[in-house]
N, C-alpha and C positions, 0 to 999 in steps of 0.2 A: 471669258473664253468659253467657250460651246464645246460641250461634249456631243460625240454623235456614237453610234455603236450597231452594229451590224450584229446575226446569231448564223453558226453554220451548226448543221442539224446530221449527222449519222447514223443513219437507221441498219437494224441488223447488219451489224459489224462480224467482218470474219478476220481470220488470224490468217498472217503473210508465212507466205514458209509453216518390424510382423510384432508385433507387440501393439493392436491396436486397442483401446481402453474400450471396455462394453461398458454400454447404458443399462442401467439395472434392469433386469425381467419385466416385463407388464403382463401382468395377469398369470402371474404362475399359479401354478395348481398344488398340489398339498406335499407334493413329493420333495425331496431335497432338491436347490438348487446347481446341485450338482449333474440334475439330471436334465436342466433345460438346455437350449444350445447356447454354445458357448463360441464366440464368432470373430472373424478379424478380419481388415480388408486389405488387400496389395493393389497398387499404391494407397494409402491412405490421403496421400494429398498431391494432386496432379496440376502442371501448367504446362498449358498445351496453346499452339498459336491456329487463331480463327481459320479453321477451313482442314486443320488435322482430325485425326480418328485417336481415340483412345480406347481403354480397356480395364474396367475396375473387375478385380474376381476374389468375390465373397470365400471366405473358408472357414472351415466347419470344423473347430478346433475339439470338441468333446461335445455331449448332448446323447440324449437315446433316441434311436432312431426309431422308427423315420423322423428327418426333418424339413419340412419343405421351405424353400427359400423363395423370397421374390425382395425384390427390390421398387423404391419409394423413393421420391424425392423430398427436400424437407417440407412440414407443412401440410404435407398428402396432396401435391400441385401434382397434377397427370404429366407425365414420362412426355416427352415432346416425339415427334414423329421419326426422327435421327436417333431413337434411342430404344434399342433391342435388348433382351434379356436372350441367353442362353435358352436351349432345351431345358437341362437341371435350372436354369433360376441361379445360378453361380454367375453366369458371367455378365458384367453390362457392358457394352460396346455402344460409345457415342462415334456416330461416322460422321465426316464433314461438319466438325463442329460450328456454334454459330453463340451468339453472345446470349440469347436464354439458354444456353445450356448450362452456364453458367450457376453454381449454388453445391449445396449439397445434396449426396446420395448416402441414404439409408438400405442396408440390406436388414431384411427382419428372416430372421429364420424361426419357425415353428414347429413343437412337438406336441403330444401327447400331455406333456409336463409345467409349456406354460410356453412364453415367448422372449425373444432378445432381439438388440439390435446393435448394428456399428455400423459409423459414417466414415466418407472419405467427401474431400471435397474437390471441386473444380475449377479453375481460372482458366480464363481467353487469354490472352494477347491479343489484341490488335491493333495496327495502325493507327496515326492520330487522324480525326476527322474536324476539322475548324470552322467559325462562324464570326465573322465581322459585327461591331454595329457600329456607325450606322454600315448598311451593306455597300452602299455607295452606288452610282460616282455622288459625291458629295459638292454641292456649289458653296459658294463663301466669298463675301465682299472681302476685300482688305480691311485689316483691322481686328475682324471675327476674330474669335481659335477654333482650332480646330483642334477634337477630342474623338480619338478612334481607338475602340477596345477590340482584341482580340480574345475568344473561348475558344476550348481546344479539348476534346477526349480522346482517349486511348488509353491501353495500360501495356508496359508500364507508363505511365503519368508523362504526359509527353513535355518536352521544354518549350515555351513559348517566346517569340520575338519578332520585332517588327524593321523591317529594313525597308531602304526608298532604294525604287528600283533607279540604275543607273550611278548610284554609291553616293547621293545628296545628303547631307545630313536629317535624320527625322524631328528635329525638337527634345523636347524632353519625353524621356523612353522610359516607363519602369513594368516590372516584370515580376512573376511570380511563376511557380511549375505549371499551371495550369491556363494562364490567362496575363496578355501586356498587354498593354496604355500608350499611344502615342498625344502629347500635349503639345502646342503652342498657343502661347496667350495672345498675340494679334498677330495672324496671318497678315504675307505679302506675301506678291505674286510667285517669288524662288520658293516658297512656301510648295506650288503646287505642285501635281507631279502623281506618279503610283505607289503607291504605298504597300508594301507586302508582309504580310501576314505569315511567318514559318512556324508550325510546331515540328517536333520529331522525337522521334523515342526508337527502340530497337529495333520494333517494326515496320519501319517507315518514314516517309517526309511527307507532309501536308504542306501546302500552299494557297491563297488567300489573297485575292488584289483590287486593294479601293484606288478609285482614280479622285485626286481632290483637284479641283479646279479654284483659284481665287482669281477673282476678279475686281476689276476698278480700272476708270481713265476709258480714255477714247480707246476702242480696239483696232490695234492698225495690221496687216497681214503681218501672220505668225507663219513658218513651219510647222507640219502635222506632227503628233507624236503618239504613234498607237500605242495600245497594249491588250493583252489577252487576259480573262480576268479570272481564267480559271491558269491551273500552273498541270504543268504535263500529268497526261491521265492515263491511267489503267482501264481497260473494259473488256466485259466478256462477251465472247463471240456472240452474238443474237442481240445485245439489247444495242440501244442506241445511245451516242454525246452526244451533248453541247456543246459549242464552244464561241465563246461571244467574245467581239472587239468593240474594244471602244479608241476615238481616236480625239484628240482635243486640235484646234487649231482656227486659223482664219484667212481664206474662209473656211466654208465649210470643206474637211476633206470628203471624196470619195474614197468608202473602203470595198475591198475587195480580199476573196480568198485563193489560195493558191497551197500545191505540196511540193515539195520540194523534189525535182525533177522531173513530175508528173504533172498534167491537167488536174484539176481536184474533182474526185472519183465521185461517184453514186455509193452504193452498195457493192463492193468488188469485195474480192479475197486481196488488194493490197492496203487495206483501210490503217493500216499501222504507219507508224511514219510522220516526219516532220510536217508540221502546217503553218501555214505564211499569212498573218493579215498584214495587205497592204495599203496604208491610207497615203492621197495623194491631192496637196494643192496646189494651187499658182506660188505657194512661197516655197514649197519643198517636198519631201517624200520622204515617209518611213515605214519602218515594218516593225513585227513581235511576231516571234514563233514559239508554238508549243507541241511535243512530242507526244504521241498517241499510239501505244500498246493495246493489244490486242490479243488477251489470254481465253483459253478456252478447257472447258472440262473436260475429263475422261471418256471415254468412249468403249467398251471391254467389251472384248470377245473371248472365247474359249476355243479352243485346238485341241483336238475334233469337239465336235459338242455330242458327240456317244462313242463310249469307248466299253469295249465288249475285252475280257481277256478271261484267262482260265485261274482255276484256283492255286495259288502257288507264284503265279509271278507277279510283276511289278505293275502299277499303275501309275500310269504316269499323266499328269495334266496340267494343262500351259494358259495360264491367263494374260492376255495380250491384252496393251491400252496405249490409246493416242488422245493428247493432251499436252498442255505447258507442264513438265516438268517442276517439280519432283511426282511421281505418283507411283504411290502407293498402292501394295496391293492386300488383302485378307480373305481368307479362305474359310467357310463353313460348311456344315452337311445340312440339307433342309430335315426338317424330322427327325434327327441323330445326331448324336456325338461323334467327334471324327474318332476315326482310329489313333490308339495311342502309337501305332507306328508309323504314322501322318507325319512328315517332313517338308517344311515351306522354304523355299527360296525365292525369293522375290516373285513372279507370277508363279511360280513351279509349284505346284503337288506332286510328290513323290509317298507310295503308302507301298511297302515291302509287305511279301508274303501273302499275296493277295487271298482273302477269305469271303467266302459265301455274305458276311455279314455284313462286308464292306459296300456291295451293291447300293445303288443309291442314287440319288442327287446330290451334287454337290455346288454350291454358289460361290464367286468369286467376286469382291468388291474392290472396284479398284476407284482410288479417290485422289485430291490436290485440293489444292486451296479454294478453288471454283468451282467442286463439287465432285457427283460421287456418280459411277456406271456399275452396272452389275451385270453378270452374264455366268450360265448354269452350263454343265455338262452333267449328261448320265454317264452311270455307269454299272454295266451288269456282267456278271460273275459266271462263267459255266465253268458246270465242273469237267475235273481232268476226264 
């Protein structure tokens, strides 16, 4: 039996619609160690899922001042470009995390007196991402076996398993957390068929599809029987899918694509949405469909972006963002510390008792899972 297989191609897709243990001093100086810094970190140990913002903040438990702080990853590997330190050097803000952000974080704080440090560390989450071998379509005389593994990552540890699509039985199946086995010691034709590949974990579901073809004997006209060999996808607005059919039969089908209730688009804003291959011979006709999301990043503005008021009253500023949902927003001052009377509600800055000192830039990051916008407002102070 012949496999034949077609690819349909999406180019820039848009969207429809406190006890933390110190590591002994290095290189202290002659003074008691009482006098070096003495340091803890909140959180000490953070899990956070691929595409959050987190927030480690060094504190400065005793030491003589001054002490300057900065922060390190383990090893002395350079701070990746998602990863800012405060004005004081107190705070690290990982935004839009990504899976090197992954390890630990060192804050070192230093005096006069000598040096200290403490760790906090980091975990991703994400989704399981899978790989077949062979990747397939796989051909096979009668008799053959046929042997297909399934790998699989993600954390947590995703669960791996193999099922035939249409509920045939697979052979013998075995399985571990991380990677399954599909075995038959001599293929025949009920043998052949799609084979799918599922891991999943908290974060998600992966999908995986080998088409195995066995063959033998004269070939007399069959029914087509397509399939889609990727399983419903995620993508972000701007880049492009794949999405390939493959169809078995005899004779040869033609395949063709189609969406469901529509012409099948170019580059439009409705590129999300059910997609149809259809293969079609002189014996029969079939189809496979797979669903196609279409998320998109943040976008942030600020309301107004200068805002002028006197000394004494209230300041108020609004951080706006359009995006796939959840997003998130985080508020900073470029150059300065915000004011301790700074109150965030989700885009909002509210800073009571407006003062000369408050004048400033202020930045607003607002982020989701497929990344991160920024957007500043000033703001200047006259007096009464």
């Amino acid at each position: 039996m012949d496999i034949y297989s077609t690819a349909l191609v999406l180019c820039a897709l848009f969207l429809t619609g406190s006890g933390d243990p110190l590591i002994p001093p290095q290189g202290a100086g002659t003074q008691t160690g009482e006098q070096t810094p003495v340091l803890s970190i909140e959180p000490r140990n953070a899990v956070v899922r691929q595409g959050d913002s987190v927030s480690f903040r060094c504190l400065i438990q005793s030491g003589a001042q001054p002490i300057q702080l900065e922060w390190k990853k383990i090893n002395n590997q350079l701070l990746a470009d998602n990863v800012k330190m405060g004005p004081d050097g107190s705070v690290l803000t990982i935004s839009n995390s990504r899976l090197g952000n992954q390890g630990t974080y060192r804050c070192v704080g230093t005096n006069a007196h000598g040096r200290s440090t403490s760790s906090a560390s980091l975990t991703i989450q994400y989704a399981p991402k899978v790989q077949a071998t062979p990747k397939g379509p796989v051909r096979l005389r009668v008799g053959e076996a046929i042997n297909l593994e399934c790998h699989a990552t993600g954390r947590p540890r995703p669960s791996v398993s193999w099922q035939r699509q249409g509920g045939g039985k697979t052979g013998t199946s075995s399985s571990t957390e991380a990677k399954a086995m599909v075995q038959v010691a001599a293929a025949s034709p009920s043998d052949g068929g799609v084979y799918v590949c599922k891991a999943e974990n908290s974060e998600g579901v992966a999908e995986l599809k080998v088409e195995v073809t066995v063959e033998g004997g004269a070939q007399t006209p069959t029914p087509p029987r397509a399939s889609i060999l990727q399983g419903d996808t995620v993508a972000v607005e701007g880049d492009s899918a794949t999405l390939t059919c493959q169809a078995t039969g005899y004779p040869a089908p033609v395949i063709g694509w189609s969406k469901l209730r529509a012409p099948c688009p170019g580059s439009t804003r409705q590129d999300s949405g059910q997609y149809i291959c259809n293969a079609t011979n002189t014996a029969g006709f079939s189809e496979a469909t797979v669903q196609i999301e279409v998320e998109t990043p943040p976008y942030a503005t600020c309301i107004p972006e200068q805002v002028r008021v006197q000394v004494g009253d209230v300041i108020r500023l609004q951080c706006l963002a359009h995006g796939t949902p959840p997003v998130r927003f985080h508020w900073t001052r470029v150059r300065g510390s915000m004011p301790p009377r700074a109150q965030i509600t989700d885009g909002a800055l509210v800073i009571s008792q407006a003062r000369s000192a408050d004048a400033g830039t202020y930045k607003c990051v607002a982020s989701n899972k497929w990344g991160s916008s920024e957007a500043q407002v000033k703001v200047t102070i006259r007096s009464a």
